[in-house]
C-alpha positions as CSV (number, residue, x, y, z in Angstrom):
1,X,129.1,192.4,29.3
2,X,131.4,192.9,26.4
3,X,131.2,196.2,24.6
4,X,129.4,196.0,21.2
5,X,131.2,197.4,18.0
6,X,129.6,197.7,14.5
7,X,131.0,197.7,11.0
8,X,130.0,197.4,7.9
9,X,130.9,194.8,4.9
10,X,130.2,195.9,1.4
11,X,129.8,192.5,-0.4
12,X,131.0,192.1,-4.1
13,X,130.1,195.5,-5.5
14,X,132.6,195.2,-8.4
15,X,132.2,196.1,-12.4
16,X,131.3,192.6,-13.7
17,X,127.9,192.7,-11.5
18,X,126.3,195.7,-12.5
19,X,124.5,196.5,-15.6
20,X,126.9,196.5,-18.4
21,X,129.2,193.4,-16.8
22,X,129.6,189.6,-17.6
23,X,127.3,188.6,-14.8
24,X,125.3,191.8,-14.4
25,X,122.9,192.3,-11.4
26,X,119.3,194.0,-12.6
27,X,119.5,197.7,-10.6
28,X,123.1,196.5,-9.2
29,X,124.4,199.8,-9.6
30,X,121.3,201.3,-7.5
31,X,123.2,200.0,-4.7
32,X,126.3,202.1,-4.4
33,X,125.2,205.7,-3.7
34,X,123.4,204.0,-1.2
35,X,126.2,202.0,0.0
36,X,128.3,205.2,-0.3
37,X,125.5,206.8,2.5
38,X,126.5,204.0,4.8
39,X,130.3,204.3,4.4
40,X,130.0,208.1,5.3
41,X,128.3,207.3,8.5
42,X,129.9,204.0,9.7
43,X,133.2,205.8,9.2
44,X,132.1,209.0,10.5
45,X,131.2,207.0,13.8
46,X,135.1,205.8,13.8
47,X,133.5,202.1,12.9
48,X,135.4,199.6,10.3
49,X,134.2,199.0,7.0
50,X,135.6,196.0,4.8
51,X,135.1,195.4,1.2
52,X,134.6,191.8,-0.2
53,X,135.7,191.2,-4.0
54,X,135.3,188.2,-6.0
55,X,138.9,187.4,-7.5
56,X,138.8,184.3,-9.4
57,X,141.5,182.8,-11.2
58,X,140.9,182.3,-15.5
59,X,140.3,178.4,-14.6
60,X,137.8,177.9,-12.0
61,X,134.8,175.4,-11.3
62,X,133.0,178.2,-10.4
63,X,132.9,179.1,-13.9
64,X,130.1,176.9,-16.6
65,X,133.4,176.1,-18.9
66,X,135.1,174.2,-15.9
67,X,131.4,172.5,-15.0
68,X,130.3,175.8,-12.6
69,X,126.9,177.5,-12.5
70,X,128.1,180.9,-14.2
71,X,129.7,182.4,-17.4
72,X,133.4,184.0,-16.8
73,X,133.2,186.9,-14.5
74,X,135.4,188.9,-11.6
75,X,138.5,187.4,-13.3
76,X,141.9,188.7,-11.7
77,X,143.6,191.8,-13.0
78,X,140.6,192.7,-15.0
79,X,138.4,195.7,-15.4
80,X,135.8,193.6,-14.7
81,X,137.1,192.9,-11.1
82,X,137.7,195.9,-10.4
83,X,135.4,198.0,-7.7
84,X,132.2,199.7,-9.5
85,X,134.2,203.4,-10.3
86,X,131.4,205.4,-8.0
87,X,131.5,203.1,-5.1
88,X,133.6,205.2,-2.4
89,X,136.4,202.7,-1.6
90,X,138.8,204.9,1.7
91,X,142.6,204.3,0.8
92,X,143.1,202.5,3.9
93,X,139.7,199.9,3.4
94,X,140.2,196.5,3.8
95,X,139.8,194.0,1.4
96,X,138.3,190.5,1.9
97,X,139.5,188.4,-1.2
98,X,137.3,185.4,-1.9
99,X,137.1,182.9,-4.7
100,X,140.8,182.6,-5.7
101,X,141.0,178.9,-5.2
102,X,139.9,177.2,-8.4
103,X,138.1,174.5,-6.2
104,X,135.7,176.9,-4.4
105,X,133.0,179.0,-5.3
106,X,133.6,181.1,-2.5
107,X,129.5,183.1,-2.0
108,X,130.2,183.8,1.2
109,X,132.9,186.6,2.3
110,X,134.0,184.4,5.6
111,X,135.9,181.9,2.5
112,X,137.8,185.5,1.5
113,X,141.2,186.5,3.9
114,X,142.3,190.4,4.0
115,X,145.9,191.4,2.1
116,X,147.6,189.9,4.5
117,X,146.0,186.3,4.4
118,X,143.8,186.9,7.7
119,X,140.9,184.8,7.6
120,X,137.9,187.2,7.8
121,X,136.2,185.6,10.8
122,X,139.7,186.6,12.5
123,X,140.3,189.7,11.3
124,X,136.3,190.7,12.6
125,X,137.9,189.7,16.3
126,X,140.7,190.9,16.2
127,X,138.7,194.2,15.6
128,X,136.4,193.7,18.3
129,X,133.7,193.4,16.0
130,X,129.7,192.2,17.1
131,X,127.6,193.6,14.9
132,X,127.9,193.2,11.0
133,X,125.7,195.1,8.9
134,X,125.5,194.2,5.4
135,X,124.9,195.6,1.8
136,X,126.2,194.6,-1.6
137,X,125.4,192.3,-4.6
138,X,123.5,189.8,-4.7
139,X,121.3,189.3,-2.1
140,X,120.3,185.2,-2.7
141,X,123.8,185.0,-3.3
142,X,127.1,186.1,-2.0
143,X,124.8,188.3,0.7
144,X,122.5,185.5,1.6
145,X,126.0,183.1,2.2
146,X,128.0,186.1,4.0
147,X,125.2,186.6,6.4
148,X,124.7,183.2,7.2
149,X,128.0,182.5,7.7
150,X,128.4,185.9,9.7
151,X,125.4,184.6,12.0
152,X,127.4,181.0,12.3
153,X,130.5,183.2,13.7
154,X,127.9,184.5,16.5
155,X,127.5,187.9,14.9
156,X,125.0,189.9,15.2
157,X,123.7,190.8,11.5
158,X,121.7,193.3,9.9
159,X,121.0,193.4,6.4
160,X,120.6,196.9,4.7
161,X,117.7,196.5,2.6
162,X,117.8,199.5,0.5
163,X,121.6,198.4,-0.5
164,X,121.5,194.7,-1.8
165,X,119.8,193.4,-4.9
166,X,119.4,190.2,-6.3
167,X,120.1,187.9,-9.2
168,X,116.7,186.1,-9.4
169,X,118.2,183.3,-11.1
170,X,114.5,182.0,-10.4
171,X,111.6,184.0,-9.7
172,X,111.7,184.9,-6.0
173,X,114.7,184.1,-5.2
174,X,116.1,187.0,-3.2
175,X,112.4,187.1,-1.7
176,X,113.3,183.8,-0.4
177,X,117.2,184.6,0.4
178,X,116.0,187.6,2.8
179,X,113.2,185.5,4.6
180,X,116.0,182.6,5.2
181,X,118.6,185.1,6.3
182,X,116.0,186.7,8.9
183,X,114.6,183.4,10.5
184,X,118.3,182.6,10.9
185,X,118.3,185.9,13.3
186,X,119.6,188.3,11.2
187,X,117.9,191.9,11.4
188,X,116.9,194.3,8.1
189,X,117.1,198.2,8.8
190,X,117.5,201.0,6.4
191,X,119.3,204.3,5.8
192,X,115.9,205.5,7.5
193,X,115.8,203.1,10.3
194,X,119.9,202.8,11.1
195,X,120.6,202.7,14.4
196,X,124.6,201.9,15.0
197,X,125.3,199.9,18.0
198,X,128.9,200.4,19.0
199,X,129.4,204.0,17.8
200,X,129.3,205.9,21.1
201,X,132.7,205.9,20.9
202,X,134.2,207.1,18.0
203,X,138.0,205.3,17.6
204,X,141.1,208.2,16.8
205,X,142.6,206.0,14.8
């Protein structure tokens, strides 16, 4: 049986999505010193962690001007874009870059490719990867597509409850994000109930 390795992906926890920010998530910023928690231990168990960022260009459909859902937000180069300032980002994270096409909306952090133009899917396999736990903003959003599409890839997923929150665009909506996401087969845990699969073994690296 293949050996089982965890890591972590910290969806879209960037200025523009927390209170204060173009497209603000209510109680967004609640999420990072939890978030922060689950960096400290995943890396502390020699596990990867990746960082997804929206990143879209000034023209976009994603955006209402260009006939998109949503007011300009996460543009490139902009404070906006950038990582919420308390969110502990290591030097040497890896960064999943989604939404840069103008043509896609890009929810889901397996449309995003690493610095180097890996497709995420890949770059998960080429690190061994199984088990994908995940936390970030917003849950019946970029979350809900992430884990889906993590669960497509034949991941195991677990979402981290106490580090997601949700747009609730309509009433319900992340209720109805996380019930979809679980009878797809995707877990929930906590900081409380965190087990790590894949950490016996510490990488040097």
């Amino acid at each position: 049986m293949a050996e089982r390795r965890a890591a972590l992906l910290v969806v879209d926890v960037q200025n523009d999505f927390v209170p204060g920010g173009a497209l603000p998530v209510p109680e967004g910023d609640r999420v990072v010193p939890v978030l922060n928690e689950y960096i400290r231990r995943f890396r502390e168990a020699g596990l990867p962690v990746y960082f997804s960022r929206d990143w879209h260009p000034e023209r976009t459909k994603h955006f209402k001007e260009y006939g998109g859902a949503w007011p300009p937000h996460c543009v490139q180069g902009t404070p906006g874009a950038d990582f919420h300032p308390q969110l502990e980002v290591p030097a040497d994270a890896v960064i999943i870059t989604k939404g840069a096409d103008p043509e896609e909306d890009a929810y889901s952090a397996f449309q995003g490719r690493t610095p180097e133009g890996e497709p995420f899917a890949e770059r998960l396999r080429r690190d061994g990867v199984t088990d994908l736990y995940v936390g970030g903003l917003a849950t019946d959003y970029c979350v809900r597509a992430s884990t889906l599409d993590a669960l497509k890839q034949g991941l195991r997923v677990t979402v981290l409850l106490d580090a997601v929150r949700g747009v609730d665009v309509q009433p319900g909506d992340s209720e109805r994000a996380l019930a979809e996401m679980r009878e797809a087969g995707a877990a929930t845990a906590t900081l409380e109930t965190l087990r790590l699969e894949g950490a016996a073994t510490p990488s040097t690296s």
